[in-house]
N, C-alpha and C positions, 0 to 999 in steps of 0.2 A: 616175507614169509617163505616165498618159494626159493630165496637164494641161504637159508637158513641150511645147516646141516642136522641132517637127522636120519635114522635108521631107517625106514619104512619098508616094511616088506610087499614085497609082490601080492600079498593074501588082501588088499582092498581091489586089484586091476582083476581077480579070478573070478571073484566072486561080484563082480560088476560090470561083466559081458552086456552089451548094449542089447535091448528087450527087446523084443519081436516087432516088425511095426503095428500090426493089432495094437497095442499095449502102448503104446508112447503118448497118445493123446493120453491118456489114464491117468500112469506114470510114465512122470517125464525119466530121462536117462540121468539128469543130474540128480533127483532125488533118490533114484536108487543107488545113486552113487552113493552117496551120503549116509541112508538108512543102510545097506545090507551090512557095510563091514561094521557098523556099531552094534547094530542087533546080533550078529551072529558072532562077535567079540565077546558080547553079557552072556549070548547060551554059551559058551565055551569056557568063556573064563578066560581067555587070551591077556595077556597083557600086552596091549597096543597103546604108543603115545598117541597122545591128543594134542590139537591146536593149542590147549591150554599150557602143555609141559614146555611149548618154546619160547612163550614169555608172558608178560603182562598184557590185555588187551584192556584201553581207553573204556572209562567208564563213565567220560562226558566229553559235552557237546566241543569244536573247536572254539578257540574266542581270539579275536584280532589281537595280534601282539605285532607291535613295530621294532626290527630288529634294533639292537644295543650295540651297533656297532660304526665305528666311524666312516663317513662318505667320501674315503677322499681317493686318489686313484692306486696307493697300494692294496685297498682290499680290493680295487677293481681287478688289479694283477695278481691277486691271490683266486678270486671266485673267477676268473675269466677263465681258463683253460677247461675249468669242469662244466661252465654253464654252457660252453660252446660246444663241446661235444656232448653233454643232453640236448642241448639245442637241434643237436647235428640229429641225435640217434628219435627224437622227440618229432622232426617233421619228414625224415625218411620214413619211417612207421606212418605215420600218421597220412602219408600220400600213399604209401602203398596199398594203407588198409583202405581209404575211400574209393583207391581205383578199383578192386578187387570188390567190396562191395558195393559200386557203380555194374559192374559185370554182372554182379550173383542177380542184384534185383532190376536191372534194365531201367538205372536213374541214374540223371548227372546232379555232380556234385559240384558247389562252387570250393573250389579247394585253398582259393585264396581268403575265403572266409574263415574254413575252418583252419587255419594256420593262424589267422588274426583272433578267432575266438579262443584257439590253444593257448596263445601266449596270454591274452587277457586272465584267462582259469588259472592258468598255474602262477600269473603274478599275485591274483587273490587265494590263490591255495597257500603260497608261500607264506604270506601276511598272516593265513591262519593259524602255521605252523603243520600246513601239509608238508607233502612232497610234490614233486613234478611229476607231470603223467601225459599219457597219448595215446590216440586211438590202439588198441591192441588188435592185433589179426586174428587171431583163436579166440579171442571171446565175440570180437564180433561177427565172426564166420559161426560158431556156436549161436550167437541168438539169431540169426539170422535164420539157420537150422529148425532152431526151438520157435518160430515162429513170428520173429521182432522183425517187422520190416519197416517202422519208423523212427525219428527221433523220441520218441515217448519211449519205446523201450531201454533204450539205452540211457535215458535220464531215471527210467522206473530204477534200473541194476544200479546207478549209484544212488538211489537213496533209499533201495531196500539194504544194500552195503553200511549205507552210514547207523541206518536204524537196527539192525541187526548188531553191529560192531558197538555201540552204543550203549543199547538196551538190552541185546538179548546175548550179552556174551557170556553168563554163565552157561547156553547151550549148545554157542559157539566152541567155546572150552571143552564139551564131549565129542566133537567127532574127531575121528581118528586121522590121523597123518597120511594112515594106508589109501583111507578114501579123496583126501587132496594129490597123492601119487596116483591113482588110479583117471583122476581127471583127464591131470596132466597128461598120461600117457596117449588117452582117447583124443582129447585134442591136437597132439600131435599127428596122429594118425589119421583125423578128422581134415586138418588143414595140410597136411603133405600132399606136394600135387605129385601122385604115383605117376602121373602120364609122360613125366619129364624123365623119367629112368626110362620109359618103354620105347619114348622118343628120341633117345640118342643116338640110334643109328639114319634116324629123319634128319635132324636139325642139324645144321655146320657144324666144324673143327671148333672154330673159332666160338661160337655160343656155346656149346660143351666144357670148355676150357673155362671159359667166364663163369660160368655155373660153380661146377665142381669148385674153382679156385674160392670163389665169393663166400660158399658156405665153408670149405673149409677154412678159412681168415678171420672166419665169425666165430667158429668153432675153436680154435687154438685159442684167439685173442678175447673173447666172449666179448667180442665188443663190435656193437653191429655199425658203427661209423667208418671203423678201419675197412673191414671186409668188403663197404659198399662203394670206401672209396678206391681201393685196390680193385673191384669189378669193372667200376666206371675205368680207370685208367686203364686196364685190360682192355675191355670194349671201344674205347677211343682210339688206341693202337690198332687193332684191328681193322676197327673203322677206316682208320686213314691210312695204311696199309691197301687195303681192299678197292679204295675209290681212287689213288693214285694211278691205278691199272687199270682204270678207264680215260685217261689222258692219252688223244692222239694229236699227231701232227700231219698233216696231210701236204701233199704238195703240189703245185704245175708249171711246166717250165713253158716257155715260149721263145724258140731257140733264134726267131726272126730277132727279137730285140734283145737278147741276152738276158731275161729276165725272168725269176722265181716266185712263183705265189704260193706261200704257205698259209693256211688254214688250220690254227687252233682248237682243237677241240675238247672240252672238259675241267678241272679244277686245276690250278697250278697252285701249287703249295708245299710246303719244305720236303714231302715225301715224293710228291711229284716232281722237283725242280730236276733232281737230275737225269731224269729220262727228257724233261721239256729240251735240255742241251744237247743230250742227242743226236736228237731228232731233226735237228738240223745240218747239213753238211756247206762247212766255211771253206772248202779247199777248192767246190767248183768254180770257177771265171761267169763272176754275172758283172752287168752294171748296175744292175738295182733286183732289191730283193723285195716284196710286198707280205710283210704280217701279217693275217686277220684275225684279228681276239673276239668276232662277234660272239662265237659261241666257246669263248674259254672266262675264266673269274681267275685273278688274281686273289690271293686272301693274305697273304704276309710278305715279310721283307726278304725273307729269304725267294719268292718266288719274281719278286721285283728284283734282285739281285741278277737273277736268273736269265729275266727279259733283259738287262742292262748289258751282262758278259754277251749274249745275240748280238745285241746292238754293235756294240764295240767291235766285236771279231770278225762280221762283215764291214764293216766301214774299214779296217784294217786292210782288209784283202779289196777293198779300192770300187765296194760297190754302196749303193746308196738304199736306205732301208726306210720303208715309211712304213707306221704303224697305223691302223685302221680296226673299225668297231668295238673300241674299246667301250665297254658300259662305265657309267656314273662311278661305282663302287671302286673300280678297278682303274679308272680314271688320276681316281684324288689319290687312290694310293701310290701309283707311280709320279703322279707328282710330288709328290710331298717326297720321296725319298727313293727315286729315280734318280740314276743320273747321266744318263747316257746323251742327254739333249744341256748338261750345263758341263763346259770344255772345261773348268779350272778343276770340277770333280773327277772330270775323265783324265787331266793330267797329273791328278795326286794319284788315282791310281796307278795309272802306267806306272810313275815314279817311283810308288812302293815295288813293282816289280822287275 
């Protein structure tokens, strides 16, 4: 309904200014949502569409139908691309809305459950000839608001939905479209968090950037799996951008023996590998050089690569290099695809060059 196109004018959001709070326990804000622009539509004589002009609304119950269609895997490759990204958009929503309502009411949620109860619903909503569905943020920041602070509330709202939709649609059919724009608009305004616009001269370049970019990518593409995943990969760069410049190298010489100790400190990894090269100088005259990775982590190949050309370029210049306090993690990955300690890899190298 809400992706429907329809006229509605501004005259249900005027006349349904949220009531004093004296008055809200009384009347709640939705149902004056609801009553003012219909009542004041019959005294005027207005003509304002209703729920009813944008289509047919079900006038019984769902009943289990098994789809009529063949199981074999080209309809897997037909339904795959769209069940993955509701899939996508069905459990970003649905973790953002339990961590947000984890905050409002100061409870933990187990969120692998509801992930595993979501998919079980919508595989039986499917079978019923639902649609797919997921925690929503604005309605459930609204009952939350209106006073729902358990699971009873939010099971009462679908199956005062279903019963309403059901049975009482010839009165669903009267209200007006203005009063479902004028929700909309309140909830918008309900769940926008103003404090992120007053905070952007607090908060980093970089979180600003992510922000702005995420809603607008949502906003162009109205599709909140694109947006979330262009955030995420905005924020990962940044990320690893950010922590590479905390990567030093330290160093101590000991001029009696001719030898160097460097001290690793920090993440080495494809952002940080080329400052790790650096950081070292190949052109001093030592006999032996001393690594220490206790307090650095290896995490990919490009940063094993990195430790390897070290290796290589002092044993070159004729001195002799032991590596020390490498942790477990960082260990197996140089093993595994190191090669500065196995000579037939170190002379394919050379030979490529």
């Amino acid at each position: 309904m809400a992706r429907l196109r329809h006229d509605s004018s501004w005259f249900g959001y005027y006349i349904s200014i949220p009531l004093p709070t004296r008055y809200r326990k009384i009347i709640t804000f939705s149902f004056s949502v609801y009553c003012c622009p219909h009542i004041v539509s019959i005294l005027l004589g207005l003509d304002i569409k209703t729920v009813g002009d944008m289509g047919q609304l079900p006038d019984t119950l769902p009943i289990f139908l098994w789809p009529d269609v063949p199981l074999n895997l080209d309809t897997l490759m037909i339904i795959l691309p769209y069940s993955l990204g509701l899939a996508a958009v069905g459990l970003l929503e649905s973790l953002m809305t339990a961590t947000i309502v984890d905050d409002l009411t100061d409870t933990e949620s187990d969120k692998n459950r509801e992930c595993k109860g979501q998919g079980l619903a919508n595989i039986g909503a499917g079978l019923m000839g639902g649609m797919a569905g997921c925690a929503m943020i604005g309605q459930s920041i609204i009952n939350i608001k209106s006073g729902g602070r358990g699971r009873l509330s939010c099971l009462s709202a679908g199956v005062f939905l279903l019963v309403m939709v059901d049975f009482l649609g010839d009165w669903l059919k009267q209200i007006p479209m203005a009063a479902l724009v004028a929700v909309m608009i309140m909830v918008s305004i309900g769940t926008f968090s103003w404090d992120s616009l007053r905070n952007l001269k607090k908060h980093p370049l970089s979180s600003n950037i992510v922000m702005v970019v995420t809603v607008a990518v949502v906003v162009a593409s109205h599709n909140l799996a694109i947006g979330v995943f262009v955030g995420v990969l905005l924020a990962a760069l940044f990320f690893a951008n950010k922590i590479s410049r905390f990567m030093v190298v330290k160093s101590a010489d000991n001029t009696a023996s001719a030898s160097r100790h460097y001290k690793v400190i920090g993440q080495i990894f494809f952002a940080s590998s080329e400052q790790f090269l650096k950081s070292f100088d190949f052109k001093e005259v030592l006999d032996h050089v001393t690594i220490d990775l206790s307090s650095a982590h290896f995490w990919d190949i490009t940063s094993v690569s990195a430790l390897d050309k070290v290796v290589i370029k002092f044993r070159r210049e004729g001195a002799t290099v032991e590596l020390i306090g490498m942790n477990e993690a960082t260990n197996t990955l140089v093993d595994k695809f190191g090669i500065h300690d196995k000579p037939e890899e170190v002379e394919k190298l050379m030979a490529g060059h």
